[in-house]
C-alpha positions, -999 to 999 in steps of 0.1 A, spaced: 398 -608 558 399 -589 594 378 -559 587 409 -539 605 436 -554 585 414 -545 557 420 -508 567 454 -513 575 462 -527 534 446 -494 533 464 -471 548 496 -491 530 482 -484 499 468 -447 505 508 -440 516 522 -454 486 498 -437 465 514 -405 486 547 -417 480 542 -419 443 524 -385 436 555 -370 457 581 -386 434 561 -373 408 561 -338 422 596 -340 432 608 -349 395 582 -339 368 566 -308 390 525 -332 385 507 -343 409 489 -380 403 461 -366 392 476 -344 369 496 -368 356 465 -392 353 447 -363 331 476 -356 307 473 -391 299 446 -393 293 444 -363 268 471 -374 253 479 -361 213 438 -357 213 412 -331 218 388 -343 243 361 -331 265 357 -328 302 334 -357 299 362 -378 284 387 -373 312 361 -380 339 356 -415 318 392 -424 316 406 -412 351 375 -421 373 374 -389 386 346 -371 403 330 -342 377 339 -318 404 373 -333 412 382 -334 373 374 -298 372 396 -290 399 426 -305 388 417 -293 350 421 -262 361 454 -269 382 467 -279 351 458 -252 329 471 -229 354 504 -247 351 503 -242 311 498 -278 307 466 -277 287 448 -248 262 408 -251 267 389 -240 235 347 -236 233 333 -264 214 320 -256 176 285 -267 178 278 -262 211 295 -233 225 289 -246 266 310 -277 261 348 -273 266 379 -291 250 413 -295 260 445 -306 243 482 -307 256 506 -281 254 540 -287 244 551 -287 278 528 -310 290 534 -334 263 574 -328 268 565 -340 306 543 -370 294 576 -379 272 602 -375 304 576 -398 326 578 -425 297 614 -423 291 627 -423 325 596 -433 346 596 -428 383 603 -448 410 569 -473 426 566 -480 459 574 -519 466 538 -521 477 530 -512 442 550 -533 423 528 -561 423 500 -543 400 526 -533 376 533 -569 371 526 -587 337 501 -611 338 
């Protein structure tokens, strides 16, 4: 592949991806990211550590939206028994009343997109 069409799939991609956190703003008030994190929290109690494994995020980038999200009243951040430096989080009921709209109505992929929703 052209190395220039391979930044123009790019740039396709990087504005669907924009597209899609929009939508997601627009009809649920959570970024991607956001969204990406509440998942992956889920009905558990997991550490920092665990949301940087199952997003991909950067520890500094996880922190960052974290802390969006607490500021929103999406998650409650308790101290860790054992070891009081290490933080968990868990889903408020508005979060998890936001994870449940997403999944029962869903929002709207870019065409570009489509193909990586597909069943295999």
């Amino acid at each position: 592949m052209e190395k220039i069409k391979c930044i123009c799939i790019m740039r396709e991609l990087f504005t669907a991806l924009s597209d899609l956190e929009s939508r997601l703003m627009d009809t649920y008030g959570v970024s991607l990211n956001e969204a990406m994190v509440l998942c992956s929290i889920g009905n558990e109690r997991v550490s920092a550590g665990v949301v940087i494994e199952r997003t991909g995020l950067s520890a500094s980038h996880a922190s960052k939206v974290l802390g969006a999200a607490e500021k929103k009243g999406f998650l409650t951040r308790v101290l860790g028994e054992q070891d009081k430096r290490q933080m968990y989080f868990t889903l408020t009921e508005e979060a998890k009343n936001v994870l449940t709209r997403i999944k029962d109505h869903g929002v709207e992929v870019p065409d570009v997109l489509l193909p990586l929703f597909k069943e295999a």
